[in-house]
N, C-alpha and C positions, 0 to 999 in steps of 0.2 A: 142931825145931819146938816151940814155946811152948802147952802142953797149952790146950781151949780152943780157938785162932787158927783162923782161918776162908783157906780158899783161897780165891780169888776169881780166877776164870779170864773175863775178856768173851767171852760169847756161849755158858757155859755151865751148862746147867741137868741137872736130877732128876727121875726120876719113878719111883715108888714104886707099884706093881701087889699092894695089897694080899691080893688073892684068890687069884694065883697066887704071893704073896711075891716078888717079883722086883724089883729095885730097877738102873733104869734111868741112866746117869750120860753124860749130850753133853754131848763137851768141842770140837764142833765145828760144821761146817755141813756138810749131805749127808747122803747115806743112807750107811747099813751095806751094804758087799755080800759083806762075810766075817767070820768069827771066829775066832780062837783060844784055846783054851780054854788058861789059864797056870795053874790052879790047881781044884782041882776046884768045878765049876758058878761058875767066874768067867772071864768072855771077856775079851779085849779087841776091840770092833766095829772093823773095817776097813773105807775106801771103797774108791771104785774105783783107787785107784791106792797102795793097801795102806796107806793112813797111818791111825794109829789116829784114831780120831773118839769115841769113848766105851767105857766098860764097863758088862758085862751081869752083874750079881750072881742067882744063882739061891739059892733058900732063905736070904733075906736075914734073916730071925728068927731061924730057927734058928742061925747062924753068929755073929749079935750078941748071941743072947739068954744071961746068965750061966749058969754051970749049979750 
């Protein structure tokens, strides 16, 4: 991937919860009705018939901020 390049997925968006830090990413349609944590405070959201639909980033500053 070409540093930069933008993915562009139809029908998916971000949301960004800056108070609790938590950076929200639907790569689908539906609700979340599970998760899997792959990596510490990072899910991936599951619906009802276990396909992923988005990820759930927790402490998304601290993880991107340089140190």
């Amino acid at each position: 991937m070409i540093v930069g390049e933008r993915l562009q997925i139809k029908g998916a968006y971000s949301h960004y919860d800056e108070e609790g830090d938590v950076l929200y990413i639907h790569l689908g349609e539906g609700e979340a009705m599970d998760s899997i944590e792959i990596e510490d405070d990072i899910f991936v959201d599951l619906n009802k018939n276990n396909k992923p639909i988005g990820l759930t980033i927790m402490n998304f500053r601290k993880k991107t901020s340089r140190k």
